[in-house]
C-alpha positions as CSV (number, residue, x, y, z in Angstrom):
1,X,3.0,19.3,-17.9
2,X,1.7,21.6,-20.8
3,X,-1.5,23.3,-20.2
4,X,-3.3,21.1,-23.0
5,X,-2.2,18.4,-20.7
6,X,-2.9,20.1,-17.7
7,X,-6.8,20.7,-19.4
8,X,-6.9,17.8,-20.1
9,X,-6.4,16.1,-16.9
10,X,-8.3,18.6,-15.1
11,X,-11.1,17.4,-16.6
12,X,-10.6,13.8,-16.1
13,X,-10.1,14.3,-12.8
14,X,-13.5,15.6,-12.2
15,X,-14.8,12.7,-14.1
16,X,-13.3,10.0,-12.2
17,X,-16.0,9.5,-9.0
18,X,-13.6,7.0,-6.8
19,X,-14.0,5.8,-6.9
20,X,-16.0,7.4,-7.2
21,X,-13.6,5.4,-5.0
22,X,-12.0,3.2,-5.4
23,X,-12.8,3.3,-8.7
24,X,-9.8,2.6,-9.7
25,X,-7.6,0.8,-10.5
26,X,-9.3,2.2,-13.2
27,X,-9.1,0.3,-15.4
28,X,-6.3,-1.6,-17.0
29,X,-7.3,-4.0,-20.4
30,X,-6.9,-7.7,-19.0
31,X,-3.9,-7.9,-21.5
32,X,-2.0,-5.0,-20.0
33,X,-2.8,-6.4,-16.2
34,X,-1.6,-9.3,-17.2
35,X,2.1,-8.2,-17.9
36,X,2.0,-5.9,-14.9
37,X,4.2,-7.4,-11.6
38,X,2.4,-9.2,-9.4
39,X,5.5,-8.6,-7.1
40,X,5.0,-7.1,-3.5
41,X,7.7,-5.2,-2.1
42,X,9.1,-6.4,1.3
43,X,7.9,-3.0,2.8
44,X,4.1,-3.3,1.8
45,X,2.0,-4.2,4.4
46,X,-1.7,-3.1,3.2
47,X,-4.8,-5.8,4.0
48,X,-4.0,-7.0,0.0
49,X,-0.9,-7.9,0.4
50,X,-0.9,-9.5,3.4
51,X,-4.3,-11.6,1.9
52,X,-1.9,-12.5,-1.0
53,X,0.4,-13.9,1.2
54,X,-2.3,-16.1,2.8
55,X,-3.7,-17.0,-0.5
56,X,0.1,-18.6,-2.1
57,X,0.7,-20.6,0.7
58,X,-2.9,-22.1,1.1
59,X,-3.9,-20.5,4.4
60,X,-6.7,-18.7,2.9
61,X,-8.9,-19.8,-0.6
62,X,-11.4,-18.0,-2.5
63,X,-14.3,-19.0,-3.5
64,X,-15.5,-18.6,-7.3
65,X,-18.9,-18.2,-8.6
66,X,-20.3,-18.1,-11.9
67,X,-22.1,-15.0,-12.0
68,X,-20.0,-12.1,-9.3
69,X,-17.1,-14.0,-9.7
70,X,-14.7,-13.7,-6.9
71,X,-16.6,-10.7,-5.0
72,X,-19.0,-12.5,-2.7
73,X,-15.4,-14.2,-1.4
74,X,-13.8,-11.7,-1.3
75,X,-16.3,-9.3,0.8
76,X,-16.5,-12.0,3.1
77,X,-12.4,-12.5,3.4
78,X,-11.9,-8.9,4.4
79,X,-15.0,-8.7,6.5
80,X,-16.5,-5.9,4.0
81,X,-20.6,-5.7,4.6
82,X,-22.7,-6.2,1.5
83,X,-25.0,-3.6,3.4
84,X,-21.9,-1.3,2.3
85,X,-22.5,-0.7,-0.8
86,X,-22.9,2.1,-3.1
87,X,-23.7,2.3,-7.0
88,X,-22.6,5.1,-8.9
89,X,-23.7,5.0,-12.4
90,X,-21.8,7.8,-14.2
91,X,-18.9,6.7,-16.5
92,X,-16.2,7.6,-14.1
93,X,-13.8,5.6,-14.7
94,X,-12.0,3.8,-17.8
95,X,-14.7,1.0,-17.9
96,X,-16.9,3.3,-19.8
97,X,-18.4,0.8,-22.2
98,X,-19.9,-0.8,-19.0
99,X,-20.8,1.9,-17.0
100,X,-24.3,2.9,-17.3
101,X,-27.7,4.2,-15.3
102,X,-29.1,1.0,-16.3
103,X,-25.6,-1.1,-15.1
104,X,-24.3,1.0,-12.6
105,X,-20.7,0.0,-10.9
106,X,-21.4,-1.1,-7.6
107,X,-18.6,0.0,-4.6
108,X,-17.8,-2.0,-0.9
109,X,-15.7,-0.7,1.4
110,X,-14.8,-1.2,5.2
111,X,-12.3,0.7,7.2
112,X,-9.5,0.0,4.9
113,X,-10.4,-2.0,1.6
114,X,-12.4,-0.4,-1.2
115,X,-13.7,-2.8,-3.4
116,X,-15.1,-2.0,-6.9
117,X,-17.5,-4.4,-9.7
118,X,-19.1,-3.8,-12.8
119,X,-21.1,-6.1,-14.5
120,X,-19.5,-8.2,-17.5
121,X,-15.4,-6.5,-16.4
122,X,-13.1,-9.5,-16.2
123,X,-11.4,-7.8,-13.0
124,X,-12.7,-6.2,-10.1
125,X,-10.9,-2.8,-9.2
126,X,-9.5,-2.7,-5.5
127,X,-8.0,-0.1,-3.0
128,X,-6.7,-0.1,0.1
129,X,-4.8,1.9,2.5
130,X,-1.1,0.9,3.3
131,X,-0.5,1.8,6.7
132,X,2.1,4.2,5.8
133,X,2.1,4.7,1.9
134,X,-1.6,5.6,1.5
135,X,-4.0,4.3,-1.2
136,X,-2.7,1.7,-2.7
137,X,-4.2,0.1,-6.0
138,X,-4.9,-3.5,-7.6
139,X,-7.2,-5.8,-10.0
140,X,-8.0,-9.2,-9.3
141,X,-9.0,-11.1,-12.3
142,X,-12.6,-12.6,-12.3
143,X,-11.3,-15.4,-14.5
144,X,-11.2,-18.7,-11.9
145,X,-7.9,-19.9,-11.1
146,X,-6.6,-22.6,-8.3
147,X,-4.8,-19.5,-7.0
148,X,-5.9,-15.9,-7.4
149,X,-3.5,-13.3,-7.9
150,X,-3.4,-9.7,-7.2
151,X,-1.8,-7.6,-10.0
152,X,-0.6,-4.3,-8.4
153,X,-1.9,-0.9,-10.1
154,X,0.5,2.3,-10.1
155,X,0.9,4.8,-13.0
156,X,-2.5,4.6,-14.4
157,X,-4.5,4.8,-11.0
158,X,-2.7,7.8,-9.5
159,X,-3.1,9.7,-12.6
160,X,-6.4,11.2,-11.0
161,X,-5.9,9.2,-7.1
162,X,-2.9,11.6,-6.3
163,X,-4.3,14.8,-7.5
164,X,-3.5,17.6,-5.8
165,X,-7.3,19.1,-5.7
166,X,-8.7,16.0,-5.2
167,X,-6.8,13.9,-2.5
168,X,-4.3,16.8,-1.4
169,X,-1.6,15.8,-3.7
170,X,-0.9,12.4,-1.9
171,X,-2.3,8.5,-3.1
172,X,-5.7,8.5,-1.8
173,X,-8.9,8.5,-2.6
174,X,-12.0,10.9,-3.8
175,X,-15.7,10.6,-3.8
176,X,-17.1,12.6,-6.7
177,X,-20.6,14.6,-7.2
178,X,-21.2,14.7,-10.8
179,X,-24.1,15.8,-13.6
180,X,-24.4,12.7,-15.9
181,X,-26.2,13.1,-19.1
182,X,-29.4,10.1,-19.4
183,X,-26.2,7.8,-21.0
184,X,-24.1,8.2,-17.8
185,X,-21.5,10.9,-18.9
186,X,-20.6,13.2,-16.9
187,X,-21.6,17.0,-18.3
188,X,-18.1,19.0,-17.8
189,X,-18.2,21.8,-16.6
190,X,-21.4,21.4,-14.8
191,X,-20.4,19.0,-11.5
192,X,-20.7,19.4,-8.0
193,X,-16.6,18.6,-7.1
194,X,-15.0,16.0,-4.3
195,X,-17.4,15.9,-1.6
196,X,-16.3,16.1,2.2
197,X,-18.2,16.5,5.3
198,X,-18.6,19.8,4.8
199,X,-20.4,19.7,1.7
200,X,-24.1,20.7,1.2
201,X,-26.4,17.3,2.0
202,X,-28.3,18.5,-0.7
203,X,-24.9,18.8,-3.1
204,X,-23.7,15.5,-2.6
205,X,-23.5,12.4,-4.2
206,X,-24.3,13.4,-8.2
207,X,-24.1,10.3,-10.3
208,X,-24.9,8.3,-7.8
209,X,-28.3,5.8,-6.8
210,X,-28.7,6.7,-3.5
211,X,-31.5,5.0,-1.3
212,X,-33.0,6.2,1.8
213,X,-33.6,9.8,2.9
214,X,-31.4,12.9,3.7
215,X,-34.1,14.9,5.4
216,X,-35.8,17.9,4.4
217,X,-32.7,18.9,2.4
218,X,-32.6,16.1,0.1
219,X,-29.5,15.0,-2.1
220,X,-28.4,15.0,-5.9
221,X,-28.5,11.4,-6.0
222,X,-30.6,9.4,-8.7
223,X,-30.8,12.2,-11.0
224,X,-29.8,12.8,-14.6
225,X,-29.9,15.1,-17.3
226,X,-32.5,14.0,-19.9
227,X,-30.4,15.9,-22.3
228,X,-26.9,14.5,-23.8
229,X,-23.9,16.2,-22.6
230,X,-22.7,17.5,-26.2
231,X,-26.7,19.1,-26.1
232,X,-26.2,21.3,-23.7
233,X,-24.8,24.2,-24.5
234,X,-25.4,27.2,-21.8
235,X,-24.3,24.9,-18.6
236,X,-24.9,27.8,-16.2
237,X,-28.7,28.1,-17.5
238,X,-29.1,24.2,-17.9
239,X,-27.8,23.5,-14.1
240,X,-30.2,26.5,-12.4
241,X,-33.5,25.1,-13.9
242,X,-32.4,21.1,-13.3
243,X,-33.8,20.2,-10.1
244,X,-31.0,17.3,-8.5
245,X,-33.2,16.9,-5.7
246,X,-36.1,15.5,-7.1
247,X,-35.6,12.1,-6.1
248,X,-34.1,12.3,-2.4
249,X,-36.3,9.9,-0.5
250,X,-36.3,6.8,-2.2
251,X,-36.9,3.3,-0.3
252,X,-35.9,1.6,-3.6
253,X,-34.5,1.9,-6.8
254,X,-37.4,0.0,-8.9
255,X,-37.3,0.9,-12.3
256,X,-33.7,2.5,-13.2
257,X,-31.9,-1.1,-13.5
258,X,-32.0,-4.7,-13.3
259,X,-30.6,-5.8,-9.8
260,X,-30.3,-9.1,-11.0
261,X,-26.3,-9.2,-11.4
262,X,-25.7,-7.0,-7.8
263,X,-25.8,-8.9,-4.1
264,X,-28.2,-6.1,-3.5
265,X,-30.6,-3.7,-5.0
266,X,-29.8,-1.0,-2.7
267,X,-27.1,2.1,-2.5
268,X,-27.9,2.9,1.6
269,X,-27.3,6.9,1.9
270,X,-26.0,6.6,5.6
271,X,-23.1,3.8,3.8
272,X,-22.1,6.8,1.6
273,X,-22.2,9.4,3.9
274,X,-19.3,7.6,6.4
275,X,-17.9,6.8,2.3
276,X,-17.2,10.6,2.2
277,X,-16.2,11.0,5.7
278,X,-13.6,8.4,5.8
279,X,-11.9,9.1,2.1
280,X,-11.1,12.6,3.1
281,X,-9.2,11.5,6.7
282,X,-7.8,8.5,4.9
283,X,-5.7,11.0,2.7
284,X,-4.9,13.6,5.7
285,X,-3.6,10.8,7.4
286,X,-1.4,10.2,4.4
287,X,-0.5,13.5,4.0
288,X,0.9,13.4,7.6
289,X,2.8,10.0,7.3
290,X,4.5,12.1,4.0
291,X,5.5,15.8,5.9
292,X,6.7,13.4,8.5
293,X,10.3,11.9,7.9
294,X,11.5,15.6,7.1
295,X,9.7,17.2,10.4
296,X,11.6,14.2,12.2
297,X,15.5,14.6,10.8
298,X,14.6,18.3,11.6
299,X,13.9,17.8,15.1
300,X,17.3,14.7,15.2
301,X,19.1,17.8,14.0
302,X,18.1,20.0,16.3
303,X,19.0,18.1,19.3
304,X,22.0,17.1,18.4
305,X,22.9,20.8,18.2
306,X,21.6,21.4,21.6
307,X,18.8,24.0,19.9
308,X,14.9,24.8,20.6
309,X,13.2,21.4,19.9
310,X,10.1,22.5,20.1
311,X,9.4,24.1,16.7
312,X,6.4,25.9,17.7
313,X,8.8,28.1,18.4
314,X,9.9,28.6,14.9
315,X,8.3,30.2,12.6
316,X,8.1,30.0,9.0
317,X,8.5,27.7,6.8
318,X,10.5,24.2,6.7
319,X,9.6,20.7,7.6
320,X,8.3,21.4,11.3
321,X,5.6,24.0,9.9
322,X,4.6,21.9,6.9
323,X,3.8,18.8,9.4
324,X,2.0,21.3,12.0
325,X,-0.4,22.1,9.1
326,X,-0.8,19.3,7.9
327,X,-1.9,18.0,11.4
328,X,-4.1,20.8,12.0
329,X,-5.7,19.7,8.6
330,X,-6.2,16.7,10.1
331,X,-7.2,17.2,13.3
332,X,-9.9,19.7,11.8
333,X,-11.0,17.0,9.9
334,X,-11.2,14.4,12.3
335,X,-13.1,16.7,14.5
336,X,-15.8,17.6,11.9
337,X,-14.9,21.1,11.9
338,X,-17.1,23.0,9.2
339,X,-19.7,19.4,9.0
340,X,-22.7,21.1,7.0
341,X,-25.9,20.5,9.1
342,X,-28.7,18.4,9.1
343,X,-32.3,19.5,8.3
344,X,-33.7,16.1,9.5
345,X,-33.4,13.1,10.1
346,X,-31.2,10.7,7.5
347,X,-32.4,6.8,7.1
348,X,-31.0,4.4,5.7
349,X,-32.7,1.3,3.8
350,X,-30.4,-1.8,4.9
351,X,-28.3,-3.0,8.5
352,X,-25.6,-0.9,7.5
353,X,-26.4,1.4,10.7
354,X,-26.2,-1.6,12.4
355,X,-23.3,-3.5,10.6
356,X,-20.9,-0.3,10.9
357,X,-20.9,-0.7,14.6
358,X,-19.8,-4.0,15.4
359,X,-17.4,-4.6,17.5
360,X,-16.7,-1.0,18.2
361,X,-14.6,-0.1,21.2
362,X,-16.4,0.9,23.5
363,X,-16.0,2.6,27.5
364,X,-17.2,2.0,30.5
365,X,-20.3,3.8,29.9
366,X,-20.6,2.1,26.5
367,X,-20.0,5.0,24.3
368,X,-17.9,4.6,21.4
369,X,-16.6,7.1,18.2
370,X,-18.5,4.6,15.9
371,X,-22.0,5.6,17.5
372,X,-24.4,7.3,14.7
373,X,-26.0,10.4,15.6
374,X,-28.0,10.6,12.1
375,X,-30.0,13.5,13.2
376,X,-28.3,16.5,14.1
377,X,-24.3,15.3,12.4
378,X,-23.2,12.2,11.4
379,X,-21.6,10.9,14.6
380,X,-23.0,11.1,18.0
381,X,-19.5,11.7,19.5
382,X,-17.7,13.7,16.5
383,X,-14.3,12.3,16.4
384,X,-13.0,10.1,13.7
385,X,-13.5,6.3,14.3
386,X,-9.7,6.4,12.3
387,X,-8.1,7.4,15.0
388,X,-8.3,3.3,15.6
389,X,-6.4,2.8,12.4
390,X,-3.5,1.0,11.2
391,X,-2.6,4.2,9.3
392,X,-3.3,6.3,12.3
393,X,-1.2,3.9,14.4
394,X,1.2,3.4,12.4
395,X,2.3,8.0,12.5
396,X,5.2,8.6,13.9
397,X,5.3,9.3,17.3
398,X,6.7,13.2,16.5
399,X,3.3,13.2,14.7
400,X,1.4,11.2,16.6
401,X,2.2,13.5,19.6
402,X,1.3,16.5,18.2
403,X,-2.1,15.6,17.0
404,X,-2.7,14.4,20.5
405,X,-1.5,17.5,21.9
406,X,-3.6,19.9,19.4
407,X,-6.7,17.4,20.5
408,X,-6.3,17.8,23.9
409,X,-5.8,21.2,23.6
410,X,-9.4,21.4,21.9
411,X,-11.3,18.8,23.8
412,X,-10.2,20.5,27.5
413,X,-11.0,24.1,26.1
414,X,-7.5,25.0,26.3
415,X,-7.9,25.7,22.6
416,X,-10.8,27.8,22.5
417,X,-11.3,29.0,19.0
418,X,-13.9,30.0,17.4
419,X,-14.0,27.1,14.8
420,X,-14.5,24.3,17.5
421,X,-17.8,26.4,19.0
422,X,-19.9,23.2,17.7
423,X,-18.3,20.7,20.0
424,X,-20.3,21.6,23.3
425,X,-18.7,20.6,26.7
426,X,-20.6,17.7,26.6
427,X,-19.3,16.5,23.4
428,X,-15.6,17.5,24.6
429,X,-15.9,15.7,27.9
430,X,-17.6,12.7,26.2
431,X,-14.8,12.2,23.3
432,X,-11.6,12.8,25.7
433,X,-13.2,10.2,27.9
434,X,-13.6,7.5,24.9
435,X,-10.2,8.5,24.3
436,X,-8.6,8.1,27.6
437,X,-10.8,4.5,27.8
438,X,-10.1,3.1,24.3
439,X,-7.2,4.4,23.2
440,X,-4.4,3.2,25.2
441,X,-1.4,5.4,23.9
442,X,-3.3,8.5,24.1
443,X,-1.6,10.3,26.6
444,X,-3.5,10.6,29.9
């Protein structure tokens, strides 16, 4: 790629929000989804296909209506929450025309289905998580039809959703914090980056309508530049004297757009903040399932050959080490290692506290990785509630088994480095015991 290119990109990419998430399947003309394949290969096996299958032979319909189209269905087919969503008004994606502070696209998402609309598109955007592939990208058209049809999204989508600063170089997904301009565009040069759980509260979540409150340090949702992006011409200046925290504790967004055309008038902050959270381990996991197949012929080899299996005892480079990072990414990750801290309470405006919980596994005691903290950290028992996921699941077991050996190795104190000093015992003894009560291949 030349470096005009490469410029060129870069700056895209820190445009594009997911999908902010999903955004994507950012956004293909209706003409040019229409010649795309609407083809599954045998191997996929992500909620969308498998809904697809339902849907042609009759097992599953979907409802139409005349002003959302096939998104009310749809949220209710895949079990997504309405309480889920988020609105995220700067033009990130390739439905710029419609993409405003005053018509903001509006984003649903449960453990493994991202779901994107915006007002007047004649598609919605959707991505979900193939259990072994990653982030995997469609539209659905919002024209009505006696059978809807999926139309698979590849070359344009991963143009920014496998970027290697943004999702680690694998398919996945991104949640952006951006500077828009009063019209929505993003001011390059001047935005926050991806967000993870170790970003700044008070850093996250520019371009977006955020409702509730992040405590005493605030967010940059709900804020714009008054200013055009093209007027702005000393960025460093312009970005020290705007305040993006001026409008951090808002119940409601009355007065910056009509809800009219949205199932709800709210963007509930504690929605996005498991939104970031699960984006990032969704694309470690990924990066795992990738590292993986080379790690495993490795270790085939090895025994054949009667030599050391265990390649902790090699060092260097090759497939072994590449999948031992990536792991320890993960595990990091999945542990909350770095989470930037709370400075009060965060509330959310709608049931999505109460929604996100349902049917969690839980032990004996009732505990379970799904629990909310909200004051202190995001989760009351700080391990990924992924660990329960298809994706997860689905590692193989060379993987799987060394990501249970690394968390053991934290969560009994055998592993006693410095970066882990924020789980207490408590919090050790607590998660290895939902572990060893919910998870029934972890290894007792």
């Amino acid at each position: 790629m030349n470096t005009g290119l490469r410029r060129t990109f870069g700056a895209y990419a820190a445009v594009v929000s997911l999908l902010g998430v999903v955004a994507a399947t950012l956004g293909s003309t209706p003409t040019s989804v229409a010649r795309r394949s609407r083809s599954f290969a045998p191997a996929t096996r992500d909620p969308i296909a498998r809904l697809q299958s339902q849907l042609d032979v009759g097992q599953v319909t979907l409802a139409h209506d005349s002003l959302l189209g096939y998104l009310p269905a749809l949220l209710k087919t895949l079990k997504i929450p309405v309480s889920s969503q988020g609105l995220v008004f700067s033009r990130t994606s390739l439905q710029t025309d419609k993409i405003t502070p005053w018509s903001p696209r509006a984003i649903y998402f449960n453990d493994e289905v991202y779901i994107g609309y915006v007002q007047e598109s004649t598609f919605l955007e959707i991505a979900t998580v193939d259990p072994v592939k990653g982030a995997v990208f469609y539209t659905l058209s919002q024209e009505p039809r006696a059978r809807p049809v999926f139309s698979r999204e590849t070359t344009t989508c991963l143009m920014c959703h496998q970027s290697r600063t943004a999702t680690g170089g694998v398919p996945g997904f991104m949640v952006i914090s951006t500077i828009a301009d009063r019209y929505g565009y993003p001011v390059v040069g001047m935005h926050e980056g991806s967000t993870t759980d170790a970003t700044p509260l008070r850093q996250r979540f520019g371009g977006w309508y955020v409702t509730g409150s992040a405590g005493a340090q605030g967010h940059a949702g709900n804020v714009y530049s008054p200013k055009l992006a093209h007027e702005i011409t000393d960025k460093p200046a312009y970005r020290a004297q705007l305040d993006m925290n001026a409008e951090s504790a808002r119940p409601d967004l009355t007065g910056k757009f009509d809800p009219t055309p949205y199932l709800s008038a709210q963007s509930d902050i504690v929605a996005l903040m498991v939104l970031v959270h699960q984006t990032v381990v969704h694309n470690l996991i990924t990066a795992v399932h990738e590292a993986a197949p080379d790690a495993v012929f490795e270790d085939s080899m090895s025994r054949a050959s009667g030599r050391d299996t265990t390649s902790r005892a090699q060092p260097g480079g090759g497939p072994a080490a590449r999948l031992r990072r990536d792991v320890e990414k993960l595990v990091r990750a999945m542990l909350f290692v770095g989470e930037a801290p709370f400075s009060g309470t965060v509330k959310g405006t709608t049931t999505y506290a109460q929604d996100f919980v349902k049917a969690a596994p839980r032990d004996a005691k009732g505990r379970s990785l799904r629990d909310l903290d909200l004051e202190k950290r995001l989760f009351k028992y700080p391990l990924s509630f992924l660990i329960y996921s298809d994706s997860f699941n689905a590692l193989p077991a060379l993987a799987k088994s060394e990501v249970y050996r690394q968390l053991r190795a934290i969560l009994t104190g055998a592993d006693a480095s410095a970066e882990f000093a924020q789980l207490s015992a408590s919090d050790r003894a607590a998660i290895l015991e939902i572990l060893s009560a919910t998870k029934p291949d972890f290894p007792r």
